[in-house]
mmCIF file of the protein (N, C-alpha, C, O) and its ligand, coordinates in Angstrom:
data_MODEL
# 
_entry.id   MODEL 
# 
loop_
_entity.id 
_entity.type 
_entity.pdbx_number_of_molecules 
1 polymer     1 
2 non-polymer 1 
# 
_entity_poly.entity_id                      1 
_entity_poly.type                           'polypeptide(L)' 
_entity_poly.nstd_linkage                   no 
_entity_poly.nstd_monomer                   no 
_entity_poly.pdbx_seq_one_letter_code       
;(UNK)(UNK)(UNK)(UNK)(UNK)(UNK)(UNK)(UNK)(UNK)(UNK)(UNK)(UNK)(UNK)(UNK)(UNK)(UNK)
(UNK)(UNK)(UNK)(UNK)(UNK)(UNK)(UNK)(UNK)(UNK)(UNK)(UNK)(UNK)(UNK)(UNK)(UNK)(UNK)
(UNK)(UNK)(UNK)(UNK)(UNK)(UNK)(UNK)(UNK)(UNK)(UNK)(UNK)(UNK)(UNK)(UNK)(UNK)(UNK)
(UNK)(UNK)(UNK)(UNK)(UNK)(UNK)
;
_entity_poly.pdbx_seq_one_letter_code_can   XXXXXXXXXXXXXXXXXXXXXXXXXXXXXXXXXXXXXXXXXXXXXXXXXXXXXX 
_entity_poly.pdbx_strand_id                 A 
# 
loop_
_entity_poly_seq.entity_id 
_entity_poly_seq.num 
_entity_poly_seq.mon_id 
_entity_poly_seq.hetero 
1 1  UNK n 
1 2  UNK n 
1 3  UNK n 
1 4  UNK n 
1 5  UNK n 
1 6  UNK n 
1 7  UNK n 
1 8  UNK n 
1 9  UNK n 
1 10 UNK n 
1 11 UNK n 
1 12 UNK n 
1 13 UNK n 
1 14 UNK n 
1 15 UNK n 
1 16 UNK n 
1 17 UNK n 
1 18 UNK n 
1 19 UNK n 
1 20 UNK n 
1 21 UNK n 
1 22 UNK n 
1 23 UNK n 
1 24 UNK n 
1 25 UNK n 
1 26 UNK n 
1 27 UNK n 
1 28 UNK n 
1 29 UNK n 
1 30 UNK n 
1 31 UNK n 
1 32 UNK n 
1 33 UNK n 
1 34 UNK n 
1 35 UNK n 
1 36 UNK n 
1 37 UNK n 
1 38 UNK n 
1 39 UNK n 
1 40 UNK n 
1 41 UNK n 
1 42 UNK n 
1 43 UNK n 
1 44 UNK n 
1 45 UNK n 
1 46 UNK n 
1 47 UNK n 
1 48 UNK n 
1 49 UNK n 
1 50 UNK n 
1 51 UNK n 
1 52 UNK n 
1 53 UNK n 
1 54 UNK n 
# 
loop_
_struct_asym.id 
_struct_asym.entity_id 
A 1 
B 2 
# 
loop_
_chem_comp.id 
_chem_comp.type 
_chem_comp.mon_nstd_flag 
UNK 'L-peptide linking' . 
ZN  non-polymer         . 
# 
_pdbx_entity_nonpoly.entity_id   2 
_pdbx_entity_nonpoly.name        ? 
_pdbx_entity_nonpoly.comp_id     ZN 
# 
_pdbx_nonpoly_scheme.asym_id         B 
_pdbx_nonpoly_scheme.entity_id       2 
_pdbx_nonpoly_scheme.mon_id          ZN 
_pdbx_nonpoly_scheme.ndb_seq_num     1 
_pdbx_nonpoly_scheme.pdb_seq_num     101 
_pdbx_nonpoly_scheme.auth_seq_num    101 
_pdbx_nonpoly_scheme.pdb_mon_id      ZN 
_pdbx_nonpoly_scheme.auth_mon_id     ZN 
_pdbx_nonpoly_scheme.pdb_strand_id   A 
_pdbx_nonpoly_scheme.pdb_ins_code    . 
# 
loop_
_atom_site.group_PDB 
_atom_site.id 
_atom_site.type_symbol 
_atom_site.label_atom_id 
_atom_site.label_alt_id 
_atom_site.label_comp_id 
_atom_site.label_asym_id 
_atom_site.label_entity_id 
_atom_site.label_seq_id 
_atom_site.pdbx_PDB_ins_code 
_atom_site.Cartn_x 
_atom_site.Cartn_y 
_atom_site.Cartn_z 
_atom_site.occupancy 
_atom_site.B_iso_or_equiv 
_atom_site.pdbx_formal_charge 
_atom_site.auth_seq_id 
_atom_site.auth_comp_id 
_atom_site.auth_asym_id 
_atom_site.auth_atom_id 
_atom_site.pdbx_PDB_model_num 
ATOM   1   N  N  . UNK A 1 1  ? 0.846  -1.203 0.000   1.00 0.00 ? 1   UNK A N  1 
ATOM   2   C  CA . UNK A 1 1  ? 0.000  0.000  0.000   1.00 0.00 ? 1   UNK A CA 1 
ATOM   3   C  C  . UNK A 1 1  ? 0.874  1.242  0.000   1.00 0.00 ? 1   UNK A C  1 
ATOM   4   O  O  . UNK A 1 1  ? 1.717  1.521  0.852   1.00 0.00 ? 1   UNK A O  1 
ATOM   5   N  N  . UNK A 1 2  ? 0.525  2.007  -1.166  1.00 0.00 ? 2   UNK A N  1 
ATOM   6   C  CA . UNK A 1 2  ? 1.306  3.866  -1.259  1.00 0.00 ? 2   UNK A CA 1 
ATOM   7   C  C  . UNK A 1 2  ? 0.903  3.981  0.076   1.00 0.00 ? 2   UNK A C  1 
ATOM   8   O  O  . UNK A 1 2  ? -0.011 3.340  0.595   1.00 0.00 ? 2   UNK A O  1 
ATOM   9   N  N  . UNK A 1 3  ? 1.850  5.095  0.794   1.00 0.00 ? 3   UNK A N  1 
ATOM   10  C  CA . UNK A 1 3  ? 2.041  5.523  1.854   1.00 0.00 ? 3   UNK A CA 1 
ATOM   11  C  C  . UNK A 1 3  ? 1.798  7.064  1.626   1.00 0.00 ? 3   UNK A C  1 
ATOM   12  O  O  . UNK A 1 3  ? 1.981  7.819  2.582   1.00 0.00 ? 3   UNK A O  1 
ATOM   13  N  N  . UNK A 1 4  ? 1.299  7.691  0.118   1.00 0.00 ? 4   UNK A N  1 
ATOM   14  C  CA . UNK A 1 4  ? 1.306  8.985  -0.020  1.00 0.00 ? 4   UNK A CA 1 
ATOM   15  C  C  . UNK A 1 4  ? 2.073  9.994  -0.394  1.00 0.00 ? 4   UNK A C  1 
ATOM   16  O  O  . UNK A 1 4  ? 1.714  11.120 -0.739  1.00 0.00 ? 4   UNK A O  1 
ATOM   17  N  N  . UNK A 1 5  ? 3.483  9.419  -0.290  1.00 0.00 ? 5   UNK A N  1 
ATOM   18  C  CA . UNK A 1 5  ? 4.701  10.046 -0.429  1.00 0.00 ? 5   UNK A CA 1 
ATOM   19  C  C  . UNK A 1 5  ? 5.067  10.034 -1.623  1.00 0.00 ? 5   UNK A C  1 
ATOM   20  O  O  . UNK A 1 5  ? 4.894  9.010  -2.285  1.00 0.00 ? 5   UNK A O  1 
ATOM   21  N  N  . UNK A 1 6  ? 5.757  11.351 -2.274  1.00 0.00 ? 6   UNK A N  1 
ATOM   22  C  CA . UNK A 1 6  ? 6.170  10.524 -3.436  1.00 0.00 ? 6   UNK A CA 1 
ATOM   23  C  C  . UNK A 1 6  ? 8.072  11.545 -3.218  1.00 0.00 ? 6   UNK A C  1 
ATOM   24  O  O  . UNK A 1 6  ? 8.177  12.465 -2.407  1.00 0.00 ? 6   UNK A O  1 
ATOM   25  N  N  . UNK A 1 7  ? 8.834  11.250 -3.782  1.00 0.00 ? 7   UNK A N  1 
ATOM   26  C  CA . UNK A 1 7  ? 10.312 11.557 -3.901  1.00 0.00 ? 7   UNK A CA 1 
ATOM   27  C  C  . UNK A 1 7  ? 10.437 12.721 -4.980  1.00 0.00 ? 7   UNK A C  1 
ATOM   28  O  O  . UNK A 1 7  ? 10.443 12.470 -6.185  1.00 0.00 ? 7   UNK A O  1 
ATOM   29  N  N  . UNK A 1 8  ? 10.534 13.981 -4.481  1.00 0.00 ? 8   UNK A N  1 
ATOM   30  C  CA . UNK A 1 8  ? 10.869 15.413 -5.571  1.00 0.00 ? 8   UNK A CA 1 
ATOM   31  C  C  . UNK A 1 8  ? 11.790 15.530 -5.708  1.00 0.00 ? 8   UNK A C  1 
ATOM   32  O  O  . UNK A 1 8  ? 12.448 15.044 -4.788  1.00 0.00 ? 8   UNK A O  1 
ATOM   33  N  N  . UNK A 1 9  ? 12.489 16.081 -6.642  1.00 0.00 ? 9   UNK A N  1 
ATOM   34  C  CA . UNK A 1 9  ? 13.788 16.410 -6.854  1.00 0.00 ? 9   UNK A CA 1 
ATOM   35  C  C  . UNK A 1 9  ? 13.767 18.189 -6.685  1.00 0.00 ? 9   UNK A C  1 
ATOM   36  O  O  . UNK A 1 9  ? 12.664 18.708 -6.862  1.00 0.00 ? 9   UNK A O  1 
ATOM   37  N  N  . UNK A 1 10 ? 14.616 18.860 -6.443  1.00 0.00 ? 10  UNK A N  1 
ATOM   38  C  CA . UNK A 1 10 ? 14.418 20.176 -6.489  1.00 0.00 ? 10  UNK A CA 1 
ATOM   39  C  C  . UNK A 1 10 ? 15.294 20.582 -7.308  1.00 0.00 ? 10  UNK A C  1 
ATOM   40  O  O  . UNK A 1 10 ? 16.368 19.982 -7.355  1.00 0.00 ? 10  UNK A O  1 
ATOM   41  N  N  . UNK A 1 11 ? 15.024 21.810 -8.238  1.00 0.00 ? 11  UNK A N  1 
ATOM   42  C  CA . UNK A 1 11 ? 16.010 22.356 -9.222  1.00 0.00 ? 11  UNK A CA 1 
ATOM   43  C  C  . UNK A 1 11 ? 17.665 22.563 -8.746  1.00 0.00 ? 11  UNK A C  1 
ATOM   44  O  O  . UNK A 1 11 ? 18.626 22.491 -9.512  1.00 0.00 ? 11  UNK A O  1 
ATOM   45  N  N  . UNK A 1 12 ? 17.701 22.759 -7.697  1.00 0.00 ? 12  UNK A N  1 
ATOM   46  C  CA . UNK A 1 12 ? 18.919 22.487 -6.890  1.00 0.00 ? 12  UNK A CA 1 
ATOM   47  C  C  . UNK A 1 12 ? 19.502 21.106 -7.140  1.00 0.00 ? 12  UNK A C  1 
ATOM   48  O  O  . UNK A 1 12 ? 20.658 21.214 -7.548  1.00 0.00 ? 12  UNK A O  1 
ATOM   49  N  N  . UNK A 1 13 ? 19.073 19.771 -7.027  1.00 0.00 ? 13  UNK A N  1 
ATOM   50  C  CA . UNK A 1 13 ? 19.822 18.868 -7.171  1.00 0.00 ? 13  UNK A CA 1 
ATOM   51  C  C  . UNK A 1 13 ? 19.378 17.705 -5.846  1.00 0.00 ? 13  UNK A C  1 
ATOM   52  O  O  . UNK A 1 13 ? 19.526 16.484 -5.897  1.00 0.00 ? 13  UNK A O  1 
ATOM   53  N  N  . UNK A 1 14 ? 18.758 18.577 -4.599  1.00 0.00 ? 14  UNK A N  1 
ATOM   54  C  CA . UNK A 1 14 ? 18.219 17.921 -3.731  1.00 0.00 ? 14  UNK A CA 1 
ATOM   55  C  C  . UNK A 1 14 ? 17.138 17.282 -3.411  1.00 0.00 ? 14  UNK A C  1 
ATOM   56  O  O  . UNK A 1 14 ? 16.277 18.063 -3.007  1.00 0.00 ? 14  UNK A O  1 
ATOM   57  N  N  . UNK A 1 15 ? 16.881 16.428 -3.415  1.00 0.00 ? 15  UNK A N  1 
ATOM   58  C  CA . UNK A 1 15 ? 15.781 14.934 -3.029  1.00 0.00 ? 15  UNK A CA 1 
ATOM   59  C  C  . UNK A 1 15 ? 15.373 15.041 -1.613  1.00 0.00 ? 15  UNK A C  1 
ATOM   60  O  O  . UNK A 1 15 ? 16.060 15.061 -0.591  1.00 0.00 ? 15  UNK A O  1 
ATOM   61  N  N  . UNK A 1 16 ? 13.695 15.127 -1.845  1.00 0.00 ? 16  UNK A N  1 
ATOM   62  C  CA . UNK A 1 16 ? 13.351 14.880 -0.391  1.00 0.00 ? 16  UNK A CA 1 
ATOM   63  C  C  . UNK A 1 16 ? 11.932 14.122 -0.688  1.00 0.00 ? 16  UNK A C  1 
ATOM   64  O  O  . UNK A 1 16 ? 11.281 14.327 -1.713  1.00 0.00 ? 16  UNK A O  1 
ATOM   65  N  N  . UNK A 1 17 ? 11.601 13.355 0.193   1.00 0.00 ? 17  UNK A N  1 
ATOM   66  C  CA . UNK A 1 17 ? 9.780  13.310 0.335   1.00 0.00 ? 17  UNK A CA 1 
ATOM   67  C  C  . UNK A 1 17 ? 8.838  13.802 0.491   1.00 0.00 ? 17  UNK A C  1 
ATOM   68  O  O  . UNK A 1 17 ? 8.741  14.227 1.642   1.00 0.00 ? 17  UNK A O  1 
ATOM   69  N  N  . UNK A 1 18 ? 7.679  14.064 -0.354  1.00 0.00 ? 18  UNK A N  1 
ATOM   70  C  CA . UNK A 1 18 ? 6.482  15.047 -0.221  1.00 0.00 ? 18  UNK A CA 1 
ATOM   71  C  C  . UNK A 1 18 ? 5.350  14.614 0.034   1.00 0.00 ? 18  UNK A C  1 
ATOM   72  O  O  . UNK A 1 18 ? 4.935  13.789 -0.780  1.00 0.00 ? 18  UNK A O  1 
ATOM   73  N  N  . UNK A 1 19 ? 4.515  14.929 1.085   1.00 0.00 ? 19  UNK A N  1 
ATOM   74  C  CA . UNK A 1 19 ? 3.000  14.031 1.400   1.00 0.00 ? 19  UNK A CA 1 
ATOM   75  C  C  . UNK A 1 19 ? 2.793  14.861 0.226   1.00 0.00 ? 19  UNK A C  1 
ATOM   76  O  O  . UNK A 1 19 ? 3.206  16.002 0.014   1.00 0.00 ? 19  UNK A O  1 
ATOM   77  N  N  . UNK A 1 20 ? 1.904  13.903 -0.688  1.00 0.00 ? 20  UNK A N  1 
ATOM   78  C  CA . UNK A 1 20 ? 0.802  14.237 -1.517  1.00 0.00 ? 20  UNK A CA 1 
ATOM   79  C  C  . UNK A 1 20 ? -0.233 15.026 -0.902  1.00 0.00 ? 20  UNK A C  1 
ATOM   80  O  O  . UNK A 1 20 ? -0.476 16.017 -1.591  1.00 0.00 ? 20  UNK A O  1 
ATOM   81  N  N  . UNK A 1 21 ? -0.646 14.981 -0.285  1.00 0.00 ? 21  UNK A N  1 
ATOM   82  C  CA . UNK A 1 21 ? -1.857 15.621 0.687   1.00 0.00 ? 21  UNK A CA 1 
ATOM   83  C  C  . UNK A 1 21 ? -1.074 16.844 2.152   1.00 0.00 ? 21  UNK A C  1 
ATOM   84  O  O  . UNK A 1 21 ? -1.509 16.865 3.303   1.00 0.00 ? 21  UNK A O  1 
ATOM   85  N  N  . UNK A 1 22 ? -0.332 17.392 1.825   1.00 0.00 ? 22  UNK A N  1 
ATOM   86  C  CA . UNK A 1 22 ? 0.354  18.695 2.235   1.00 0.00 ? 22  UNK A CA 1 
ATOM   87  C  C  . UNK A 1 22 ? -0.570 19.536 2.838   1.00 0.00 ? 22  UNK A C  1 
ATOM   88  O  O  . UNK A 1 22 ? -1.294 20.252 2.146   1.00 0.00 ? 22  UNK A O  1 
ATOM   89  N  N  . UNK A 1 23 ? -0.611 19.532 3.698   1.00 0.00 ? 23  UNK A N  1 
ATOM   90  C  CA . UNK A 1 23 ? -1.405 20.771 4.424   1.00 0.00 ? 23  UNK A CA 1 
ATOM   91  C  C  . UNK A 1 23 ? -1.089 22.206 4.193   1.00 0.00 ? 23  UNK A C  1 
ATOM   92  O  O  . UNK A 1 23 ? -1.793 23.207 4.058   1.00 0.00 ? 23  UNK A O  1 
ATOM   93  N  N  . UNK A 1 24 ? 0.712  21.902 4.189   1.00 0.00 ? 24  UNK A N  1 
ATOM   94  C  CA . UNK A 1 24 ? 1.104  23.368 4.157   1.00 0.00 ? 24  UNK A CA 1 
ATOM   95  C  C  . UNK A 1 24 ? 2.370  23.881 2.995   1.00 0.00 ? 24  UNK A C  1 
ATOM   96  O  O  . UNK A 1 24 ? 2.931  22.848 2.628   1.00 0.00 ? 24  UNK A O  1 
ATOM   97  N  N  . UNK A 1 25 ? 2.787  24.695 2.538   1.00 0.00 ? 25  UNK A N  1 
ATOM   98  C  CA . UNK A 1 25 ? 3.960  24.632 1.794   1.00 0.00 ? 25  UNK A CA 1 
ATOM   99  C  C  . UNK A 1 25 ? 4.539  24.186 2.156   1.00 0.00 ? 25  UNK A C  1 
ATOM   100 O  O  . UNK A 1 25 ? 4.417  24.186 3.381   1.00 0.00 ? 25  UNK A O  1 
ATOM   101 N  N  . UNK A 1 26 ? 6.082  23.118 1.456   1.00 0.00 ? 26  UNK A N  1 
ATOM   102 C  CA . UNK A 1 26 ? 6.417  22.201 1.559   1.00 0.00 ? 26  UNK A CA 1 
ATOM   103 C  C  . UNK A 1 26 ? 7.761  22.981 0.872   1.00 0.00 ? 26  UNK A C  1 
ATOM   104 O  O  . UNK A 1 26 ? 7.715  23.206 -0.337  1.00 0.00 ? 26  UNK A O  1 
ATOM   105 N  N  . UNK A 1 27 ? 8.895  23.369 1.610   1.00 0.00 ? 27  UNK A N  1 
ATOM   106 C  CA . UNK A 1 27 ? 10.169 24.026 0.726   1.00 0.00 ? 27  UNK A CA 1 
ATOM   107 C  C  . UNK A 1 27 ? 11.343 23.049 0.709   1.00 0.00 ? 27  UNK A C  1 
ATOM   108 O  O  . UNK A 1 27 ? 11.598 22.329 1.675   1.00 0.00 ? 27  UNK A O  1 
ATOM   109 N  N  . UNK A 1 28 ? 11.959 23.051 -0.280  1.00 0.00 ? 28  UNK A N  1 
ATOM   110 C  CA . UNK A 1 28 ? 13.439 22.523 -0.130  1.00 0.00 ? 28  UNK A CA 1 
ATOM   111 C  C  . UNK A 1 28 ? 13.869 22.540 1.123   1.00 0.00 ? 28  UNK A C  1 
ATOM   112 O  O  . UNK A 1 28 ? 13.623 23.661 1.568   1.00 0.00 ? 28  UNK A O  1 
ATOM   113 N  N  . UNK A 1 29 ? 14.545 21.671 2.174   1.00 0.00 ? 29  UNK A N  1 
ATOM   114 C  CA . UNK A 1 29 ? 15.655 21.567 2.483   1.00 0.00 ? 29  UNK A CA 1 
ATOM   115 C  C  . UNK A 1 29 ? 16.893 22.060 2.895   1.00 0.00 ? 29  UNK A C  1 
ATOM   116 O  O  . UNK A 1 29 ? 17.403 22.394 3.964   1.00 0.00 ? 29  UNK A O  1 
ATOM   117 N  N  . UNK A 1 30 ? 17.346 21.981 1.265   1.00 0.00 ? 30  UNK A N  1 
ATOM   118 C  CA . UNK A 1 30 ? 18.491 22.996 1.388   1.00 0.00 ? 30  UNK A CA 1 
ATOM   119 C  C  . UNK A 1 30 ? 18.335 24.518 0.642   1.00 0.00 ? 30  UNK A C  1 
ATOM   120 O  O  . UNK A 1 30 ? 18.638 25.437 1.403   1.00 0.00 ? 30  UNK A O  1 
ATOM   121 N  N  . UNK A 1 31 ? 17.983 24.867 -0.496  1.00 0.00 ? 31  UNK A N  1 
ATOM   122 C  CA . UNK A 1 31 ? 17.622 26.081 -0.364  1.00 0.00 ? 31  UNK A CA 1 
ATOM   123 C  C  . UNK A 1 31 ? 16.543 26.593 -0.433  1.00 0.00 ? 31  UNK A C  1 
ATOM   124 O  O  . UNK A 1 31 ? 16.570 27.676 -1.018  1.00 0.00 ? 31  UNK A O  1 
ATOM   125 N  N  . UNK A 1 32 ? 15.322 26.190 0.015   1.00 0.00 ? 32  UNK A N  1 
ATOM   126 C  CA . UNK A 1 32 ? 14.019 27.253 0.159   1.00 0.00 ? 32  UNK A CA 1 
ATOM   127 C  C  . UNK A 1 32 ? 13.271 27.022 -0.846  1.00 0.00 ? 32  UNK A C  1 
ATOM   128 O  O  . UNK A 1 32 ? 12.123 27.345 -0.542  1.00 0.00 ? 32  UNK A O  1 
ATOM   129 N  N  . UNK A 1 33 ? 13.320 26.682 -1.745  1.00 0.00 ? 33  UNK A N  1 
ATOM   130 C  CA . UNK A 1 33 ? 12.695 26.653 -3.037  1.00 0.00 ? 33  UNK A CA 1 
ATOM   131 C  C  . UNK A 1 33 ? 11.152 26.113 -2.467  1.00 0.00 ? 33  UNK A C  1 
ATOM   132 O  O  . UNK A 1 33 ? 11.071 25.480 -1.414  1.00 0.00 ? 33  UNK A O  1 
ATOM   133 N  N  . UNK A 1 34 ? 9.967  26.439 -3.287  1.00 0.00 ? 34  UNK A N  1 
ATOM   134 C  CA . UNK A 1 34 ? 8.731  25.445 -3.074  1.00 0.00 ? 34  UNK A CA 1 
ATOM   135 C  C  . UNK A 1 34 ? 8.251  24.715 -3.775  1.00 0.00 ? 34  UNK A C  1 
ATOM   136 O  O  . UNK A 1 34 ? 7.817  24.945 -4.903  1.00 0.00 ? 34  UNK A O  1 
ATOM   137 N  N  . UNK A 1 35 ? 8.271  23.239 -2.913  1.00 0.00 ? 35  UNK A N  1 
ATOM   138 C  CA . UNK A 1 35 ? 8.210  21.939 -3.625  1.00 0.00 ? 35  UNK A CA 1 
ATOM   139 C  C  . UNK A 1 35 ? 6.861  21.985 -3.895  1.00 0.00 ? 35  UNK A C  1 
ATOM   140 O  O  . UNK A 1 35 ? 6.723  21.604 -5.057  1.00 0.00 ? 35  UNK A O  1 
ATOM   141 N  N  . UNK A 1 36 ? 5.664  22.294 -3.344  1.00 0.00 ? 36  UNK A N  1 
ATOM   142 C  CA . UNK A 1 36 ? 4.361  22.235 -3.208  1.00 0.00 ? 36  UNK A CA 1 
ATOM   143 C  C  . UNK A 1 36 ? 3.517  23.127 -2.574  1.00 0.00 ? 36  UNK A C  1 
ATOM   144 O  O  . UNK A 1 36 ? 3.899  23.984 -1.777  1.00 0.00 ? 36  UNK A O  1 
ATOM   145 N  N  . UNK A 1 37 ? 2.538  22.963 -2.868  1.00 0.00 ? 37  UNK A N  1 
ATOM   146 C  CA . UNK A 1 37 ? 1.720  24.180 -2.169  1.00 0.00 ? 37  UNK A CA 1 
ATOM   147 C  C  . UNK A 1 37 ? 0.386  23.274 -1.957  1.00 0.00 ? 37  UNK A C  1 
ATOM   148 O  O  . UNK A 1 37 ? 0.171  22.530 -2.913  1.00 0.00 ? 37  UNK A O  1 
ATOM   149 N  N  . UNK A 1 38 ? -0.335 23.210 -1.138  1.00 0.00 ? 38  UNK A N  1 
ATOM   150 C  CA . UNK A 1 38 ? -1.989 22.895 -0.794  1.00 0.00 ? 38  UNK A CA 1 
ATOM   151 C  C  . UNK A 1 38 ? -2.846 23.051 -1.734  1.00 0.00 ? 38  UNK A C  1 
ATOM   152 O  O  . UNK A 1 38 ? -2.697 24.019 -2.480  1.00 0.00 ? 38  UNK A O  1 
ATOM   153 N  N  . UNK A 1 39 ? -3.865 22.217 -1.922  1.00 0.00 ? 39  UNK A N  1 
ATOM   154 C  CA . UNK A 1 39 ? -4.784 22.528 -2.874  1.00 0.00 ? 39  UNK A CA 1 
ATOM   155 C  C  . UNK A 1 39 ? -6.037 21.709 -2.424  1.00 0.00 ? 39  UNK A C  1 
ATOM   156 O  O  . UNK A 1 39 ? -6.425 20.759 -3.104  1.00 0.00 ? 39  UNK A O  1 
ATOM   157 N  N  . UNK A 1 40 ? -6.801 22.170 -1.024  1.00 0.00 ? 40  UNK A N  1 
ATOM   158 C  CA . UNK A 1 40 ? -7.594 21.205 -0.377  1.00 0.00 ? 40  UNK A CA 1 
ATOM   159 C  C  . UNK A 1 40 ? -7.751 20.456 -0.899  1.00 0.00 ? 40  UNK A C  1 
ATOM   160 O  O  . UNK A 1 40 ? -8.868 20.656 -1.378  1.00 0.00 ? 40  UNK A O  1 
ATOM   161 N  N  . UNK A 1 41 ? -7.319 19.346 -1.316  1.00 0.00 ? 41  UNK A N  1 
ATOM   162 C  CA . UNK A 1 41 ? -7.064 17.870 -1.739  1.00 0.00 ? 41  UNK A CA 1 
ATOM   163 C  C  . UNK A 1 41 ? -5.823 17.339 -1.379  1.00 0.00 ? 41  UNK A C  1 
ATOM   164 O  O  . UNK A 1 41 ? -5.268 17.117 -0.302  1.00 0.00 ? 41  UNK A O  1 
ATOM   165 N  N  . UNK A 1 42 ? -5.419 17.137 -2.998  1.00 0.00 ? 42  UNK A N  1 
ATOM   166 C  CA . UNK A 1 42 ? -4.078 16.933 -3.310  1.00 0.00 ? 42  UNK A CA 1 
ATOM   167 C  C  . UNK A 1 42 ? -2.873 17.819 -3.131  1.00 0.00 ? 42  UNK A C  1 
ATOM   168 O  O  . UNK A 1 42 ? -3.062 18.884 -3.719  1.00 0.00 ? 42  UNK A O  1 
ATOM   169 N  N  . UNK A 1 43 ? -2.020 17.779 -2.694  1.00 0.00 ? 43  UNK A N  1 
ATOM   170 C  CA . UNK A 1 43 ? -1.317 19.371 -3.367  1.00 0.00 ? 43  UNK A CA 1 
ATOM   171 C  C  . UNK A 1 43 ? -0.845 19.178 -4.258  1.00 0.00 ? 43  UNK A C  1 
ATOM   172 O  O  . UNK A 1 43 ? -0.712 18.027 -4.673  1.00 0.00 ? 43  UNK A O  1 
ATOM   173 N  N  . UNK A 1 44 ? -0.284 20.530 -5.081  1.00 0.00 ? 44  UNK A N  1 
ATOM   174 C  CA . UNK A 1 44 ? 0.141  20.241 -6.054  1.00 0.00 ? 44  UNK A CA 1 
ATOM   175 C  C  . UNK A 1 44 ? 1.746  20.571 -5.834  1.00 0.00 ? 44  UNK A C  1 
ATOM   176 O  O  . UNK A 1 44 ? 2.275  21.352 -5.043  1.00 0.00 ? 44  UNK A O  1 
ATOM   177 N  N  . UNK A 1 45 ? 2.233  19.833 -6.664  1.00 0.00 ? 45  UNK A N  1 
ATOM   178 C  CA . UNK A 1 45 ? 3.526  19.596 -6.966  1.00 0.00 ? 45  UNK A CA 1 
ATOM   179 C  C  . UNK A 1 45 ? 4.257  20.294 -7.907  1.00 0.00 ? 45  UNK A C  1 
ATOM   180 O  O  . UNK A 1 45 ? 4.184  20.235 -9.135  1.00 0.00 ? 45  UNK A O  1 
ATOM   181 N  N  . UNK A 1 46 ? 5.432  21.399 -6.736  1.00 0.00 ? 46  UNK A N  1 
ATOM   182 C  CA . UNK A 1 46 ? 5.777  21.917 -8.023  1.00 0.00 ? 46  UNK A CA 1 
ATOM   183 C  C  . UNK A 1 46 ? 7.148  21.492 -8.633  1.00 0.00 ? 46  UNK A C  1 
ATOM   184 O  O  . UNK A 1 46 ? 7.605  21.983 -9.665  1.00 0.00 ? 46  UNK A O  1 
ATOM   185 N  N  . UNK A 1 47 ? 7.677  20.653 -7.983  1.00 0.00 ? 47  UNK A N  1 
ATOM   186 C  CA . UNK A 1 47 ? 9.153  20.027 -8.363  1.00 0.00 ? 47  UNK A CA 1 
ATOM   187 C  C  . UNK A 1 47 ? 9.042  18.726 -9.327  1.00 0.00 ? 47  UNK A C  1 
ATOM   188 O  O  . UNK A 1 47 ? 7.928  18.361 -9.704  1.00 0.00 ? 47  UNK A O  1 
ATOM   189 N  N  . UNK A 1 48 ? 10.300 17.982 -9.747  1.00 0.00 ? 48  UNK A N  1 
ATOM   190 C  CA . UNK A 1 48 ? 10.020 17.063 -10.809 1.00 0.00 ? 48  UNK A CA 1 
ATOM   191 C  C  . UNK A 1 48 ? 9.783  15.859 -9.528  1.00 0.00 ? 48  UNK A C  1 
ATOM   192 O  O  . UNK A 1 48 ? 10.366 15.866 -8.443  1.00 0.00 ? 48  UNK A O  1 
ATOM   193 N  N  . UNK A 1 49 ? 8.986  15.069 -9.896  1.00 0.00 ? 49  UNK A N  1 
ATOM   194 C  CA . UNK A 1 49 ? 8.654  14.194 -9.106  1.00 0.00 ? 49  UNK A CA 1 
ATOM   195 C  C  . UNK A 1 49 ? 9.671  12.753 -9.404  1.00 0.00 ? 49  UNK A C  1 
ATOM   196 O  O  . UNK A 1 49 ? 9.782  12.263 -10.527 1.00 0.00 ? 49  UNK A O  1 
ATOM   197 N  N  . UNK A 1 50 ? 10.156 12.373 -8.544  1.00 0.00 ? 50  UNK A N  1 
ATOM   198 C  CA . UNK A 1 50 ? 11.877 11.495 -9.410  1.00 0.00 ? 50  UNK A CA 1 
ATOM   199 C  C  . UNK A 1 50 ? 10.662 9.853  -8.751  1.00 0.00 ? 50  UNK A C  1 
ATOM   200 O  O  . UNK A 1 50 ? 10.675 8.727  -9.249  1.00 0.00 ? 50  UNK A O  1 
ATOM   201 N  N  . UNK A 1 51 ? 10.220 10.094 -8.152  1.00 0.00 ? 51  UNK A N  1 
ATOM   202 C  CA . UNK A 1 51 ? 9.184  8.499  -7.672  1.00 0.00 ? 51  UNK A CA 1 
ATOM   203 C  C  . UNK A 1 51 ? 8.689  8.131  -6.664  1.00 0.00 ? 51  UNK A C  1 
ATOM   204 O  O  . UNK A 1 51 ? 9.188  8.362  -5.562  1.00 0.00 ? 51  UNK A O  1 
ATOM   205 N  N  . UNK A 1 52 ? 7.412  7.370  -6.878  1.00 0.00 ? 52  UNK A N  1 
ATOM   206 C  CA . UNK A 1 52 ? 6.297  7.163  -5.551  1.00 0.00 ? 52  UNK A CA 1 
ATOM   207 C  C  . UNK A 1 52 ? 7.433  6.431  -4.302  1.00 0.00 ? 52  UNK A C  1 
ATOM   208 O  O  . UNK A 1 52 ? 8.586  6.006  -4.365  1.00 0.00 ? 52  UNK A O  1 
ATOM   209 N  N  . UNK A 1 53 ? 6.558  6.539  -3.356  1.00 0.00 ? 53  UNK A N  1 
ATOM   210 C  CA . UNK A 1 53 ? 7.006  5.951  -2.087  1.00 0.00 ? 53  UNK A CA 1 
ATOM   211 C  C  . UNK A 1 53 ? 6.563  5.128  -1.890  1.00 0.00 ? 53  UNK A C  1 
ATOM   212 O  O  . UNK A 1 53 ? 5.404  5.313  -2.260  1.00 0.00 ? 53  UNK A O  1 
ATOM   213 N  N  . UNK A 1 54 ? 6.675  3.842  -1.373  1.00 0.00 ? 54  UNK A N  1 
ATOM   214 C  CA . UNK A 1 54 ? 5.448  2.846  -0.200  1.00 0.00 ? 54  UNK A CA 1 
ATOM   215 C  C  . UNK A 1 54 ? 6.291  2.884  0.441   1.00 0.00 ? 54  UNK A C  1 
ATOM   216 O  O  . UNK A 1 54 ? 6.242  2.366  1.556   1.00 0.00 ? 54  UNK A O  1 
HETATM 217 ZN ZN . ZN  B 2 .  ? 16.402 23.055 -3.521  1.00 0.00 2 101 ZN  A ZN 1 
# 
């Protein structure tokens, strides 16, 4: 079973995990950038998505 997560890459070069369902902005890591933003649902995704999680 998906766990929701899926693996972004950020224009930077850095990889992190993103709940699909984000309550809140969701920034890089290492420099700030925003991976996602809320969209009472889903959020949307603004980084390249590199692959799902379980
Ligand atoms: Zn970054």
């Amino acid at each position: 079973m998906a766990s929701g997560f899926v693996l972004v890459k950020c224009n930077c070069g850095y990889e992190q995990p993103v709940f699909r369902h984000a309550k809140s902005v969701v920034k890089c890591a290492n420099c700030s950038a925003t991976l996602a933003e809320p969209r009472g649902g889903k959020a949307k995704i603004l980084a390249k998505i590199d692959k799902e999680l379980e």
